[in-house]
C-alpha positions as CSV (number, residue, x, y, z in Angstrom):
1,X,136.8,106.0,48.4
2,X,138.4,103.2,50.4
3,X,141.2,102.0,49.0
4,X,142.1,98.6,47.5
5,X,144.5,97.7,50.4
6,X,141.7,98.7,53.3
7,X,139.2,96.3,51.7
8,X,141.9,93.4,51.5
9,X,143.0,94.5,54.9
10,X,139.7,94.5,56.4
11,X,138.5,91.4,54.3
12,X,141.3,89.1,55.7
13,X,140.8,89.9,59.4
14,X,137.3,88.7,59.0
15,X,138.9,85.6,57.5
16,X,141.0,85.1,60.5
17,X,138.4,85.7,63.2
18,X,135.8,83.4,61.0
19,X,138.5,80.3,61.3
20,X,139.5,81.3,64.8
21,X,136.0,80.7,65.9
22,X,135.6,77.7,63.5
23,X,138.8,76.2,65.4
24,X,137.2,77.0,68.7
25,X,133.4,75.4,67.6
26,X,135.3,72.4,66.8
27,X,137.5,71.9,70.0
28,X,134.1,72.7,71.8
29,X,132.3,69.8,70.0
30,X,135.4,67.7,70.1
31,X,135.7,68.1,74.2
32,X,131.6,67.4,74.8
33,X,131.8,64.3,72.1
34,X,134.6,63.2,74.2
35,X,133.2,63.4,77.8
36,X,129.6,62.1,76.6
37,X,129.4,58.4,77.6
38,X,128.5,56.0,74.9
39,X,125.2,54.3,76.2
40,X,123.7,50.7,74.8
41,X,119.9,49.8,75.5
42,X,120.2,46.3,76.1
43,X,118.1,43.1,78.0
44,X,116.5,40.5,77.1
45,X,113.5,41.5,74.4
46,X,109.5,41.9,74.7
47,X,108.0,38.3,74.4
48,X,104.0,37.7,74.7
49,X,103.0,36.0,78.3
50,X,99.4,34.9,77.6
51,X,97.9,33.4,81.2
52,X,94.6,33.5,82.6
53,X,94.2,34.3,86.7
54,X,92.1,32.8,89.2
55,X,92.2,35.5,92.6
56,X,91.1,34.1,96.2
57,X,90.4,36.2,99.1
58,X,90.8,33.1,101.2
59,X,90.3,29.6,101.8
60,X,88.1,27.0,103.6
61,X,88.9,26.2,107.1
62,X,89.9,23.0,106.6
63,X,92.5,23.4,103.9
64,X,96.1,24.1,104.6
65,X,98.5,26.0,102.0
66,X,99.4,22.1,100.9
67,X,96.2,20.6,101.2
68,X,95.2,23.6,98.1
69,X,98.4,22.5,96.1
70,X,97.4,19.1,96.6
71,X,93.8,19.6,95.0
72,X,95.6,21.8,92.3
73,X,97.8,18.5,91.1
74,X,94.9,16.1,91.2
75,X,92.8,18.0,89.5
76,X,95.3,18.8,86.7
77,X,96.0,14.7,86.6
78,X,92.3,14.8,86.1
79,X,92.4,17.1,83.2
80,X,95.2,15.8,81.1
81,X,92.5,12.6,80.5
82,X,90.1,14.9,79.0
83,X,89.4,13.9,75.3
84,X,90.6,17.8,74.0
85,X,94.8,17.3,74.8
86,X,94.3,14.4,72.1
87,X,94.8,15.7,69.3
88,X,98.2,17.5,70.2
89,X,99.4,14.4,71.4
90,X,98.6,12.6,68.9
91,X,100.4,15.1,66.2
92,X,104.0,15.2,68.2
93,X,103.3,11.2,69.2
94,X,104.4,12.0,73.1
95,X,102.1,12.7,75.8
96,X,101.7,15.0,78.3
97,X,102.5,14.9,81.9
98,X,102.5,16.9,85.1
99,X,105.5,18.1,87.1
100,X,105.9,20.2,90.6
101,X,108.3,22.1,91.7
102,X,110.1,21.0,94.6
103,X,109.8,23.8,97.0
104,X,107.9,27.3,96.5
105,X,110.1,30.3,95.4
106,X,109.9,33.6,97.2
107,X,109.6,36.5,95.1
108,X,110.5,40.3,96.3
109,X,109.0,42.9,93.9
110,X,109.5,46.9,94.2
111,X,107.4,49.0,91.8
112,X,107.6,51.8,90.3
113,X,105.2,54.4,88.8
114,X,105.5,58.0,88.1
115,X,102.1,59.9,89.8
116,X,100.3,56.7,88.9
117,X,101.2,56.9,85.6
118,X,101.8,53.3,84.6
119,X,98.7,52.2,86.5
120,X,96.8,53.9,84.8
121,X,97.8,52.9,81.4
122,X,98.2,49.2,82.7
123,X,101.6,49.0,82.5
124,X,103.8,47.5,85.3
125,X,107.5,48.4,85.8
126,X,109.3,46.5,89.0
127,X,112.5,45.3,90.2
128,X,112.5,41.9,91.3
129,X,114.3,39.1,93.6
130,X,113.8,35.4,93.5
131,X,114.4,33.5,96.4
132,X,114.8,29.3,95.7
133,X,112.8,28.3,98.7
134,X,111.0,30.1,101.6
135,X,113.7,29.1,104.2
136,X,116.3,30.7,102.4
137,X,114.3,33.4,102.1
138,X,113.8,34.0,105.6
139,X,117.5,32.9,106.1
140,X,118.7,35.8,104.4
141,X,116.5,38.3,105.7
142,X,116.1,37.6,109.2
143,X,120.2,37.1,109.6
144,X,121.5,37.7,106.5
145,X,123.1,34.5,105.9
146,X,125.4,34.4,102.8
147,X,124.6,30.7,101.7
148,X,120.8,31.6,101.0
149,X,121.6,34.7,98.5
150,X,118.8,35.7,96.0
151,X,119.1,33.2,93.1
152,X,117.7,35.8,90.6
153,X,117.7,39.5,90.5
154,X,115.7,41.5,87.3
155,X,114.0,44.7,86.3
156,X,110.8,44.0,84.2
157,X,108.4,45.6,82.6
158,X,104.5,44.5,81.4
159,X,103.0,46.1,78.9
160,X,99.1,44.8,79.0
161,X,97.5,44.9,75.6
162,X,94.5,42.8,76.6
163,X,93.0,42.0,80.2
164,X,89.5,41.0,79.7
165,X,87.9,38.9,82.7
166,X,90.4,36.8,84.2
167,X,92.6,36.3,80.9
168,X,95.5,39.0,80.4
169,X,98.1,38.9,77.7
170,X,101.1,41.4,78.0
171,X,104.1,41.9,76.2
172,X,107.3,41.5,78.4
173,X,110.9,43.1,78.9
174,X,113.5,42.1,81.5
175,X,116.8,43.4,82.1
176,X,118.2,39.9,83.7
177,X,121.3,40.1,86.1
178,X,122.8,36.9,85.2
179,X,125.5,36.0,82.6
180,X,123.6,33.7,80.6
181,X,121.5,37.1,79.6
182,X,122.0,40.2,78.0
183,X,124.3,42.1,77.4
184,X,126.1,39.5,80.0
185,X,128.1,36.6,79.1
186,X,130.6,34.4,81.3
187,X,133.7,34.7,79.1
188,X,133.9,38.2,79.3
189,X,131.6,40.2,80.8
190,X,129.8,38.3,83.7
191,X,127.3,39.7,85.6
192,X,127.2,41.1,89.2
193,X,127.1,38.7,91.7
194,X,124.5,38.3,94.5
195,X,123.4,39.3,97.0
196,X,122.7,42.4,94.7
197,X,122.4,45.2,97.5
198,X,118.4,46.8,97.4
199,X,119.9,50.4,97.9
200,X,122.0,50.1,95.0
201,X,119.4,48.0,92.8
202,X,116.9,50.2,93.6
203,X,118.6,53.3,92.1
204,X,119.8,51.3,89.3
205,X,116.1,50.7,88.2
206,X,114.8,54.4,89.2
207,X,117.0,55.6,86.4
208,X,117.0,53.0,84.4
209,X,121.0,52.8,83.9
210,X,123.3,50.3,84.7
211,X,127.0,50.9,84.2
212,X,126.9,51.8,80.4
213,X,124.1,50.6,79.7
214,X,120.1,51.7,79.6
215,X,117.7,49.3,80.5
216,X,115.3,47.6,78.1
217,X,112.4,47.6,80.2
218,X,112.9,51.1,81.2
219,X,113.8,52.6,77.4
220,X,110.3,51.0,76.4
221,X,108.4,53.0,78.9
222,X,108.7,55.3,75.8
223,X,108.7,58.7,77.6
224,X,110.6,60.9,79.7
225,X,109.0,59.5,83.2
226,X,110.2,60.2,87.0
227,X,109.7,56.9,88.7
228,X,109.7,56.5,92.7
229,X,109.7,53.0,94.3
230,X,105.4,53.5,95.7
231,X,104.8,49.6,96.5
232,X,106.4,46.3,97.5
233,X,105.2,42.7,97.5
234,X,106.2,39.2,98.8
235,X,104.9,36.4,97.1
236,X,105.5,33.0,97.4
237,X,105.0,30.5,94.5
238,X,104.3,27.0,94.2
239,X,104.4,25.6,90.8
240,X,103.0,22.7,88.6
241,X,104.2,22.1,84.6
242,X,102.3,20.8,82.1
243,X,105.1,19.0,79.7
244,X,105.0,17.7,76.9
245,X,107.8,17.0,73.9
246,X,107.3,19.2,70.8
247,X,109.5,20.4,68.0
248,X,108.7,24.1,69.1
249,X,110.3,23.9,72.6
250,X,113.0,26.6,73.3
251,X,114.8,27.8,76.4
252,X,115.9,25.3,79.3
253,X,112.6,24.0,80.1
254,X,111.8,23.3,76.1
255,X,109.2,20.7,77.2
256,X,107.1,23.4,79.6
257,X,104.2,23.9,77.8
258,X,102.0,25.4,80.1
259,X,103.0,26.3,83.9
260,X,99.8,26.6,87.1
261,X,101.2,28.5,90.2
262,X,99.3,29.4,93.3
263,X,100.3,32.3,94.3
264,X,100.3,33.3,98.4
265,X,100.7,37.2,98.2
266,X,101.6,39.6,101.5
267,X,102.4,43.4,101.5
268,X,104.8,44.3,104.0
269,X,102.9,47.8,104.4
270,X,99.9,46.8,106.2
271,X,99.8,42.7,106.5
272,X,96.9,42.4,103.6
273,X,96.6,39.3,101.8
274,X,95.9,37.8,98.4
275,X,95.8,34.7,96.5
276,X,96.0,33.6,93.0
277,X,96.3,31.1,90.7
278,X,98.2,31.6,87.2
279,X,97.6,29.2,84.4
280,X,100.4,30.9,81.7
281,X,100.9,29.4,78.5
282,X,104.4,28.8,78.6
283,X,106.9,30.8,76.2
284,X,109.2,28.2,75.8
285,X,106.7,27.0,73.5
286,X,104.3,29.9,72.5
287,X,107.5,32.2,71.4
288,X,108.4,29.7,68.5
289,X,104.4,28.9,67.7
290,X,103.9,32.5,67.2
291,X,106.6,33.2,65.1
292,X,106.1,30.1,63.3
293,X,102.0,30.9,62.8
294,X,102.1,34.0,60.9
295,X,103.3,32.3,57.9
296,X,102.1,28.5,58.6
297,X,98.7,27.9,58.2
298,X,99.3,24.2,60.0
299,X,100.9,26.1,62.8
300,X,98.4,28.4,63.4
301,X,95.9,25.9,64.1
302,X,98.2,24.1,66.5
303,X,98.7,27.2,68.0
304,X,95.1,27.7,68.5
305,X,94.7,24.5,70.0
306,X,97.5,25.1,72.8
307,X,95.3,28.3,73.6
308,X,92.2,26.2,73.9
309,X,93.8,23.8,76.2
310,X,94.9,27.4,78.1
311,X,91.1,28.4,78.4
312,X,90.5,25.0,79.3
313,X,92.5,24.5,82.1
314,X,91.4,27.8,83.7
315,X,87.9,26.5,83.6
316,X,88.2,23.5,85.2
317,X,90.9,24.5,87.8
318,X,88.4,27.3,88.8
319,X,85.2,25.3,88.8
320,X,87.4,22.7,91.2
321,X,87.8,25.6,93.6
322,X,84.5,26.8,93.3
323,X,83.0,23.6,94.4
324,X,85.4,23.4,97.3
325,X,84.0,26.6,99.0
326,X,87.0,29.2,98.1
327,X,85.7,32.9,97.8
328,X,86.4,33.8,94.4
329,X,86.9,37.6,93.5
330,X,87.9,39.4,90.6
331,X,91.1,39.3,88.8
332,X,93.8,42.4,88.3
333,X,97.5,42.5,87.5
334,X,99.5,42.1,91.3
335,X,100.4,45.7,90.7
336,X,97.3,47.0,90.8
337,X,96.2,44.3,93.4
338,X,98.9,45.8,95.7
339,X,97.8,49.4,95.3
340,X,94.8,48.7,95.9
341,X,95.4,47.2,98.8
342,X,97.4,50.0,100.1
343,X,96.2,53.6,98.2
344,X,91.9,52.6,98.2
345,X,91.9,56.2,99.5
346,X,94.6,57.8,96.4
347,X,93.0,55.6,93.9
348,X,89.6,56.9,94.2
């Protein structure tokens, strides 16, 4: 029989090899939490862009790109005497009025998709530029001048949860690169400055990381995706307001109720074309009337009534262009425009 001082013997070595390899579990732990970098999702959150498209293959012969804006901003002077903006008007006591922008912006977009993944569950993921006016735009490109930076750089993402003729509403979520976003601020944590260099930007929205943080837009793709830059677009944008003074106005434009761009579209690729005309309800005014509507009945109704003036802009805008000879096709997100215009033979 063992004896009393074996079993103690043997049962207090097993103590000291169970706590030496406690010790060393621990340290191992300790080590990995220590090297692991702490990581934030952060960007500006998902906000619902309700807009209704009007897509162009081409124009008349006898209209110029500012002949078209031209019709566009009579035409919408035309529409704000229609009888139906009354009654909005008449419950905030201001009227509304039309506003252009001074020169068209220039956009840059890259998108990504992961073996057509995102286009085929309507979802649009891209990194984008803004350019403040075309000249700068070509400044900057063609010689790279410093005084005509991009004014804007962002990584966006659209989910569409409705597209049903020409109307689509998405839900939308933007990691900004300015210090009046998040997670920026001036005081202490400004963004990175332009010009924003494309090799770097693009890798920072392939993986979806920047610095120590993770992307909005890319952490509400919701899976584990591989995305590859498969498309790129220039568009330039001319834009008209609709304005008007309400108590639901947000943002820096809190009077932009509804916005009407035409869009001239090229991709670099192959030279195709396309054209578009956007008529978005604005969400420096629908954010709040949303919110506001779920639990205000009053609110609701007005809220309905912005939408109706949405539906009705669209309508008359496109029956304007209709009568003026333009070849009016069907409507599709610009990402699937652009593949389209570049994969026909992938996408079949």
């Amino acid at each position: 029989m063992m004896c009393l001082f074996s079993i103690h013997t043997i049962f207090m070595n097993k103590v000291k090899v169970l706590i030496l390899f406690t010790l060393i579990i621990t340290a191992i732990g300790g080590l990995l939490l220590f090297s692991k970098k702490e990581t934030i999702v952060s960007g500006t959150e998902g906000r619902t862009e309700e807009e209704y498209k009007i897509s162009y293959s081409n124009t008349p012969e006898n209209f110029s790109e500012e002949k078209v804006y031209s019709l566009i901003k009579k035409k919408l002077d035309l529409v704000l005497k229609r009888s139906e903006f009354k009654d909005i008007q008449e419950i905030v006591s201001n009227q509304f009025y039309v506003t252009e922008g001074q020169d068209p912006l220039v956009f840059i977009d890259y998108y990504f998709d992961d073996h057509l993944a995102l286009y085929n569950s309507l979802r649009m993921y891209r990194l984008r530029y803004r350019f403040k006016s075309q000249s700068e735009f070509y400044s900057y490109t063609k010689i790279q001048d410093k005084n005509s930076y991009p004014i804007r750089c962002e990584i966006q993402l659209k989910v569409y949860d409705e597209i049903k003729d020409d109307y689509f509403r998405s839900q939308e979520y933007r990691f900004e690169f300015r210090s009046e976003s998040p997670p920026f601020n001036p005081e202490n944590n400004p963004a990175p400055p332009p010009p924003w260099p494309i090799k770097q930007f693009l890798t920072i929205a392939q993986k979806g990381q920047y610095k120590s943080y993770t992307l909005l837009p890319y952490h509400k793709l919701g899976e584990k995706v591989s995305l590859k830059n498969n498309a790129h677009l220039i568009t330039k944008r001319k834009r008209f307001h609709l304005n008007i003074k309400t108590p639901w106005g947000t943002g820096p434009n809190p009077e932009q109720a509804f916005i009407i761009s035409i869009d001239h579209s090229l991709v670099p690729k192959n030279g195709k074309e396309f054209n578009e005309v956007e008529i978005e309800f604005e969400r420096n005014v629908s954010t709040k009337l949303e919110q506001l509507s779920s639990t205000d009945m009053k609110i609701k109704k007005i809220n309905r009534q912005f939408k109706s003036l949405l539906k009705l802009i669209y309508k008359e805008l496109k029956e304007e262009l209709l009568l003026n000879n333009f070849a009016i096709g069907s409507s599709m997100t610009k990402y699937r425009r652009t593949m389209t215009l570049t994969n026909e033979k992938r996408l079949q």
